[in-house]
Each structure stands twice: as structure tokens, then as C-alpha cells.
TILOSE-948583 format. One record per atom (N, C-alpha, C, O): residue number from 1; atom name; x negated, y negated, z. Coordinates in Angstrom, 2 decimals, m for minus. Layout:
% residues N
NUM:CA:X:Y:Z
...
//
This chain:
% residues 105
1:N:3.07:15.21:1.75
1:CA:2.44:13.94:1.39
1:C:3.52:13.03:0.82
1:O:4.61:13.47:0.45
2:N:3.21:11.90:0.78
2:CA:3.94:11.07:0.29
2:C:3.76:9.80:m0.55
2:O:2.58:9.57:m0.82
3:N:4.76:8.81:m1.08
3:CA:3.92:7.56:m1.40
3:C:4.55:6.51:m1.19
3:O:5.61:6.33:m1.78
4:N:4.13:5.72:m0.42
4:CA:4.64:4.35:0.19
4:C:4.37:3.58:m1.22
4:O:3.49:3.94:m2.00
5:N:5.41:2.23:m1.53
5:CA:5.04:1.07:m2.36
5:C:5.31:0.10:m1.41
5:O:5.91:0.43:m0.39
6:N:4.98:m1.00:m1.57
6:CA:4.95:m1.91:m0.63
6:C:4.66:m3.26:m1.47
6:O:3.53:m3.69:m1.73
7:N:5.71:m3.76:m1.81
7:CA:5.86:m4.91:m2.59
7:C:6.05:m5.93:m2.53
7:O:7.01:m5.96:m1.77
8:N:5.68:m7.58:m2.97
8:CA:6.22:m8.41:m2.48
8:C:5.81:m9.82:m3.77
8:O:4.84:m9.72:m4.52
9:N:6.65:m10.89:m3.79
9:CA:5.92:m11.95:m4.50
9:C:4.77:m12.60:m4.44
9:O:4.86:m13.02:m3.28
10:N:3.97:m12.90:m4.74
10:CA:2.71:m13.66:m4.61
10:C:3.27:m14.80:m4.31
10:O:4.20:m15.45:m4.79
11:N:2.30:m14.98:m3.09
11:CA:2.91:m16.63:m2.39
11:C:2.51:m17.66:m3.64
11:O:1.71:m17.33:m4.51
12:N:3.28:m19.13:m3.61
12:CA:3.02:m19.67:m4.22
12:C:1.43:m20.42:m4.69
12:O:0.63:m20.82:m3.84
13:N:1.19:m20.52:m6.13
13:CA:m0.10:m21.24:m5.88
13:C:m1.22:m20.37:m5.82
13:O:m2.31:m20.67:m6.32
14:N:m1.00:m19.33:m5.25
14:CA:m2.05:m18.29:m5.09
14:C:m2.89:m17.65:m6.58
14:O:m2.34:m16.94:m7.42
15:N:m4.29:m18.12:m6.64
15:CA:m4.49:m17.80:m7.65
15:C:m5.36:m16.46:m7.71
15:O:m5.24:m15.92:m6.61
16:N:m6.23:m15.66:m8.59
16:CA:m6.42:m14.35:m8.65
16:C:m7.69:m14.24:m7.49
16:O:m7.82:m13.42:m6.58
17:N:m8.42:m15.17:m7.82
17:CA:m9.49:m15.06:m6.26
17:C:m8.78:m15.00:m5.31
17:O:m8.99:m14.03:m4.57
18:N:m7.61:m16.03:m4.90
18:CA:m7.20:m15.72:m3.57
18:C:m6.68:m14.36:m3.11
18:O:m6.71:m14.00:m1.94
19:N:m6.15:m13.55:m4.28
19:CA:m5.55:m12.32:m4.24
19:C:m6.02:m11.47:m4.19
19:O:m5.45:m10.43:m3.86
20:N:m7.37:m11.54:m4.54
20:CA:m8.72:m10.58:m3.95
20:C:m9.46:m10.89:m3.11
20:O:m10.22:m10.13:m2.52
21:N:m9.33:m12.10:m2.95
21:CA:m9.76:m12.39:m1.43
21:C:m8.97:m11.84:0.16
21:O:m9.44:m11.48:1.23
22:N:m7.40:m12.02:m0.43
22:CA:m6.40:m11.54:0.81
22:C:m6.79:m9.73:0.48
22:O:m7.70:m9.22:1.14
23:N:m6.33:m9.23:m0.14
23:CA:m7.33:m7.56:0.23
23:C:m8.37:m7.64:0.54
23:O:m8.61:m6.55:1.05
24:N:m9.58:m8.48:0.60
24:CA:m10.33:m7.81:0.82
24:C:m10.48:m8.04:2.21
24:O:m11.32:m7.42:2.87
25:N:m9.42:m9.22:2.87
25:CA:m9.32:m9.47:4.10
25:C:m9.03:m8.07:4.83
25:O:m9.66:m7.77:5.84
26:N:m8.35:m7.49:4.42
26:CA:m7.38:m6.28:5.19
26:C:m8.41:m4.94:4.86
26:O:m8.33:m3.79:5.28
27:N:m9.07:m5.37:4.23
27:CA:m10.07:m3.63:4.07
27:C:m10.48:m2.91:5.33
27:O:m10.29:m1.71:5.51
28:N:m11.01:m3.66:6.13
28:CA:m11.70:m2.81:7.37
28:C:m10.60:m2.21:8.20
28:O:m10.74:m1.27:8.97
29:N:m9.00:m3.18:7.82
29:CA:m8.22:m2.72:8.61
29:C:m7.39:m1.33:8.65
29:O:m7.05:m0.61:9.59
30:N:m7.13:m1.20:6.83
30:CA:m6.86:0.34:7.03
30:C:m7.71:1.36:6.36
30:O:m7.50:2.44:5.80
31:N:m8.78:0.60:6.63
31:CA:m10.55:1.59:6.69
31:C:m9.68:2.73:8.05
31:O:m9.18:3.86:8.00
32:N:m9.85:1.78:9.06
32:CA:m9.79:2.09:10.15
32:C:m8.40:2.87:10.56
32:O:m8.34:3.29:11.72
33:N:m7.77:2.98:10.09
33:CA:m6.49:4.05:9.78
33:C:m6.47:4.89:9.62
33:O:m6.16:5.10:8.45
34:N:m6.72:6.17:10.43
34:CA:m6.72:7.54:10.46
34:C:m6.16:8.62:9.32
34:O:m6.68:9.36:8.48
35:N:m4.64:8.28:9.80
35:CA:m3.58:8.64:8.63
35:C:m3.50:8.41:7.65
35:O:m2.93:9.18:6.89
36:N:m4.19:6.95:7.10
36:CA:m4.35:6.51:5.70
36:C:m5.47:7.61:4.68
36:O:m6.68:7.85:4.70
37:N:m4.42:8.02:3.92
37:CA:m5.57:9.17:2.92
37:C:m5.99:8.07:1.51
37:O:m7.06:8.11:0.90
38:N:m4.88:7.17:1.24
38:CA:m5.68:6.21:0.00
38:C:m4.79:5.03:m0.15
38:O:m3.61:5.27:0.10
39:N:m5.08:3.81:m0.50
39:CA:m4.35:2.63:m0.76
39:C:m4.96:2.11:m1.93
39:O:m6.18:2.11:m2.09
40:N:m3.94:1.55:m2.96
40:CA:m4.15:0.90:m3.75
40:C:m3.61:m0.64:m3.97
40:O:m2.58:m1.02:m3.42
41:N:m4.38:m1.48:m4.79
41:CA:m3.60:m2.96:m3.98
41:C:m3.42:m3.06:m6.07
41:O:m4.31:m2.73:m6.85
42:N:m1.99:m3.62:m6.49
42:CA:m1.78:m3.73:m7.70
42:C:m0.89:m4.99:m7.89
42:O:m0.16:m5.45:m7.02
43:N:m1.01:m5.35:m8.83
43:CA:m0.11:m6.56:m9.59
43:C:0.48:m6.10:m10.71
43:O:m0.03:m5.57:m11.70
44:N:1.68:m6.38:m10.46
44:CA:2.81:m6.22:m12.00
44:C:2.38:m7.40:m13.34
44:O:1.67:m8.38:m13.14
45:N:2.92:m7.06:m14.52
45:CA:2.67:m8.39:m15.48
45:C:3.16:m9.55:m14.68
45:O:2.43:m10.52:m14.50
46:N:4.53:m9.48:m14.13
46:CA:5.09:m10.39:m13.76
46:C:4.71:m11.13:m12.37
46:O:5.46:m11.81:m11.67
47:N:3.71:m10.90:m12.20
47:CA:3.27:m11.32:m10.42
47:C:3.31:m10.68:m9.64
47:O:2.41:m10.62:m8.80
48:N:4.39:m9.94:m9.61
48:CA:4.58:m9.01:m7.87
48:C:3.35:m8.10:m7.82
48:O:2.81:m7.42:m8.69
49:N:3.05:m8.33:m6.40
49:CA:1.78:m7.41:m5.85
49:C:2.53:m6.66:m5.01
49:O:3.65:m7.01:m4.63
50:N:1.92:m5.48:m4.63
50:CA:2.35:m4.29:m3.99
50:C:0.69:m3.66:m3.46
50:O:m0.40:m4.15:m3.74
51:N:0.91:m2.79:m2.86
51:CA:0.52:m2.01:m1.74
51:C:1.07:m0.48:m2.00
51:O:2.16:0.01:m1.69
52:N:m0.06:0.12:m2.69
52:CA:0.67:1.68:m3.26
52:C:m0.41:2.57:m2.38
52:O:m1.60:2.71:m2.64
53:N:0.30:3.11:m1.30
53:CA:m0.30:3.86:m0.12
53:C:m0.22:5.58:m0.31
53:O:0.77:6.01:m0.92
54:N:m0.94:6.29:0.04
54:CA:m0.53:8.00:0.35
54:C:m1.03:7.72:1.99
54:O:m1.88:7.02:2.54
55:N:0.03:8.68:2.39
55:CA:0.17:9.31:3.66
55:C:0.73:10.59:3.85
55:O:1.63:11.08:3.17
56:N:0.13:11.12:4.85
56:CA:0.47:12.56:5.15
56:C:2.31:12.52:5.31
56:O:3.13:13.42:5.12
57:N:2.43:11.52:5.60
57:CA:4.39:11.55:6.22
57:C:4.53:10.44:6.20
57:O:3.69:9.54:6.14
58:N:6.04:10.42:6.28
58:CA:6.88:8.98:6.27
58:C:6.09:8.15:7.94
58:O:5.64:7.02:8.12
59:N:6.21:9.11:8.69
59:CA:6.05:8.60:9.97
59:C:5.27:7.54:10.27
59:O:5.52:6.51:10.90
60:N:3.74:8.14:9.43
60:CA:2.92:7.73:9.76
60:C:2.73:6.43:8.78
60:O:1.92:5.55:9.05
61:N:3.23:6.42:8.08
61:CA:3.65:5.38:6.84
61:C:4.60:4.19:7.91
61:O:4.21:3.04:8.11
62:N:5.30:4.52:8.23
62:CA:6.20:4.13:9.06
62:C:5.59:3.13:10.85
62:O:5.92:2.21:11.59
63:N:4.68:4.06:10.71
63:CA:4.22:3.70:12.33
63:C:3.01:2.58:11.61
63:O:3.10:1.51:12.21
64:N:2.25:2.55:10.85
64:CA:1.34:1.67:10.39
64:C:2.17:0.30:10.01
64:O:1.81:m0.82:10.36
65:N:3.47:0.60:9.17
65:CA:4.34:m0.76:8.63
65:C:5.18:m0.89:9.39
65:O:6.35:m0.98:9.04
66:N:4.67:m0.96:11.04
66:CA:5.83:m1.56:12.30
66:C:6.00:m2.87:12.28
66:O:5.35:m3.73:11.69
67:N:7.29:m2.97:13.26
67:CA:7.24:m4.85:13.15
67:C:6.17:m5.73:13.47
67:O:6.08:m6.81:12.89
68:N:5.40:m5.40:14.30
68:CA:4.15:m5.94:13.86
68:C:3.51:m6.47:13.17
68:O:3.01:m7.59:13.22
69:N:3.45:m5.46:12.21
69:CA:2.58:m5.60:10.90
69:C:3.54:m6.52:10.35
69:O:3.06:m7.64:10.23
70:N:4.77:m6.41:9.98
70:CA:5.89:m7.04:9.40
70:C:5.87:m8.86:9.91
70:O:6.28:m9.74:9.15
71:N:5.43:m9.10:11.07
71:CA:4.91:m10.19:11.17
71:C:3.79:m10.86:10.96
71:O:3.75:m12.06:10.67
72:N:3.16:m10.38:11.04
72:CA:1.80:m10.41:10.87
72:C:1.37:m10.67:9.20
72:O:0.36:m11.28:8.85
73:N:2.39:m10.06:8.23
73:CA:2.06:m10.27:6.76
73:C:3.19:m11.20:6.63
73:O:2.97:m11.54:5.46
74:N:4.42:m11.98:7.03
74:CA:4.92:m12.76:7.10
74:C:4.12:m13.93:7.07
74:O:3.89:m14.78:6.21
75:N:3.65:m13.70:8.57
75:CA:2.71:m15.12:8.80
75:C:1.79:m15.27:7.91
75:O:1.54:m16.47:7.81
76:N:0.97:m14.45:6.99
76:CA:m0.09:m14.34:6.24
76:C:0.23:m14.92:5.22
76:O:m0.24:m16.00:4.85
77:N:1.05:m14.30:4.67
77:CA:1.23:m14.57:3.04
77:C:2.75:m15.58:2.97
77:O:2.76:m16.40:2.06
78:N:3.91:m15.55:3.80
78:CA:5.28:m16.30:3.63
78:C:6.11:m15.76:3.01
78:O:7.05:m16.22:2.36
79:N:5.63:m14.26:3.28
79:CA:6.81:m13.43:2.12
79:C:7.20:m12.48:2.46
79:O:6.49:m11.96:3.32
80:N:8.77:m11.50:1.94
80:CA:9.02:m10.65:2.61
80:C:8.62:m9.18:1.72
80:O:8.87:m9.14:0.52
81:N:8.13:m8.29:2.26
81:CA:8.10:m7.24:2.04
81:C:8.70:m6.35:1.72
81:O:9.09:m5.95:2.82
82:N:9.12:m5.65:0.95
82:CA:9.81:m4.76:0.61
82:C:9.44:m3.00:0.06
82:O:8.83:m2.79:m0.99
83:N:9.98:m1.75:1.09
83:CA:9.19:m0.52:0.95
83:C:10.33:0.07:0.43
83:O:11.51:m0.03:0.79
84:N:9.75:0.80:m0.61
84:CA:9.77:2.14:m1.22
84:C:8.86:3.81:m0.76
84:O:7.65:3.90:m0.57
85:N:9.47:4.49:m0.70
85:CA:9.26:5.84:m0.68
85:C:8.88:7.35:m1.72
85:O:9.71:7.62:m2.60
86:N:8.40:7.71:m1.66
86:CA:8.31:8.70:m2.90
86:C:7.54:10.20:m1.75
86:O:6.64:10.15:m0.92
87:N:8.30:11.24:m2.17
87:CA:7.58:12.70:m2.21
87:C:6.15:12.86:m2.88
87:O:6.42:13.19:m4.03
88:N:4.83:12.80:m2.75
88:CA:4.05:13.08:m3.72
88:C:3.81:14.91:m4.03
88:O:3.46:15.67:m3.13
89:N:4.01:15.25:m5.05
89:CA:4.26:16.87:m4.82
89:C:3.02:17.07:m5.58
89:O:2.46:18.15:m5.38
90:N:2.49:16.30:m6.38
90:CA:1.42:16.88:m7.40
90:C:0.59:15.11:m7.54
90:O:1.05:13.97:m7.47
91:N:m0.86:15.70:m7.78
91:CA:m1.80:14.65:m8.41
91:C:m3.10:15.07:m9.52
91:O:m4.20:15.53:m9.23
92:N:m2.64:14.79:m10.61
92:CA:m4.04:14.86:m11.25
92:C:m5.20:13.89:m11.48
92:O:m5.18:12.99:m12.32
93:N:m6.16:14.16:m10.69
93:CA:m7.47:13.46:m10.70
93:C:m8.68:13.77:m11.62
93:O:m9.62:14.47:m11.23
94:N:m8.59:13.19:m12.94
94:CA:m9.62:13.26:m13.77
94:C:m10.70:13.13:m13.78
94:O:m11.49:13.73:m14.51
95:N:m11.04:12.06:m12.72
95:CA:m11.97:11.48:m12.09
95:C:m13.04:12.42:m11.31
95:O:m14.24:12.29:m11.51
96:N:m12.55:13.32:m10.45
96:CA:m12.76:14.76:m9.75
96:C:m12.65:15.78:m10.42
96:O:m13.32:16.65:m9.87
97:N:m12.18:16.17:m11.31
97:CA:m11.57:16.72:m12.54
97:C:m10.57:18.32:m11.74
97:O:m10.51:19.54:m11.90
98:N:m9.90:17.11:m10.77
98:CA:m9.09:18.31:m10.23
98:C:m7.58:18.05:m9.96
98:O:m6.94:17.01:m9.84
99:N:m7.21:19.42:m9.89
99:CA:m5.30:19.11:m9.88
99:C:m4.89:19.55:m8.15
99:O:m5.34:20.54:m7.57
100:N:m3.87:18.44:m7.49
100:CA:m3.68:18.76:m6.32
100:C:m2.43:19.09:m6.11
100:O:m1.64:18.24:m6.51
101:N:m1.80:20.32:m5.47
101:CA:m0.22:20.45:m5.39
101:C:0.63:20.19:m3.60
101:O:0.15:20.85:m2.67
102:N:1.29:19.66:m3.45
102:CA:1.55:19.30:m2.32
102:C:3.41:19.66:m2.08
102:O:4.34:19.17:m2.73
103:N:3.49:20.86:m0.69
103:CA:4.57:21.03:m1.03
103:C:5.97:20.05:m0.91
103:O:5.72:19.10:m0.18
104:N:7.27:20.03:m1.40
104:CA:8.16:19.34:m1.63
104:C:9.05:19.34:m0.18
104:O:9.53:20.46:m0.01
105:N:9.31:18.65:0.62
105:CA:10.21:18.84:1.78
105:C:11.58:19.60:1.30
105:O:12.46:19.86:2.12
//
């Protein structure tokens, strides 16, 4: 498993409705994403929004954020994207009240 970040500035002007309005644009889209096991959509204090994804593999992380897509959120928002990577080896979910271990490549 893994964890994609997916970061970028908030276009200008954009205020907090619009920023829940643009996710909620994209929901059905990686509803519909096989490989997608969970996405989270977050804002820093400082503005930057990101895109904090799990996926089974880079690949598939990879094959979803093709150039495509890379245009496609260009044209959307006017901004560039920027990915990060992470191993996810462990998750504790309090919520479920369960612990998940995932092995380390």
C-alpha cells in the first residue's frame, strides 16, 4: 500500500465554497476508480490544498495521475501539481477500532 499527496496552491480568489464545491465536482470521478481504496481532500493553515490518496501501488497511483489528468487539473484550477509518495506500512483506525499492518517493499 501506499500514500500519494498531491498538492497544489489554491487558485486565486477561490473562496472555501468554491473549494468544496471543486471536490465535490470530482467525487463520482474517483468513486469510480477501482484501485482507489481512500482519498482525502485537505488544506494546510497556509492555503495549500492537497489530495491525500491510498492505493494498492505506485502504479496505480501513477496510472490514475497520467498526463491527462495533469491537464485536465491544469485547465481546472491554473495550477501545477505537485506528488509525493509514501510506503503506508501501518494504520490505526479508531473509528473501526482497528489496527492495519501492510507489508514494507
Amino acid at each position: 500500500m501506499i500514500v500519494e499527496m498531491v498538492s497544489f496552491e489554491a487558485p486565486e480568489g477561490m473562496s472555501n465554497d468554491d473549494i468544496v464545491a471543486d471536490a465535490r465536482g470530482v467525487v463520482a470521478h474517483w468513486q469510480a476508480n477501482p484501485d482507489l481504496v481512500r482519498k482525502h481532500f485537505v488544506r494546510a493553515a497556509d492555503g495549500k490544498l492537497a489530495g491525500i490518496y491510498v492505493w494498492p501501488n505506485k502504479e496505480a497511483a501513477r496510472k490514475a495521475h497520467d498526463a491527462a489528468w495533469i491537464a485536465r487539473f491544469k485547465d481546472r484550477t491554473g495550477t501545477e501539481p505537485t506528488f509525493a509518495y509514501f510506503d503506508l506500512f501501518m494504520v490505526i483506525d479508531n473509528e473501526a477500532g482497528t489496527v492495519s499492518e501492510f507489508p514494507l517493499p
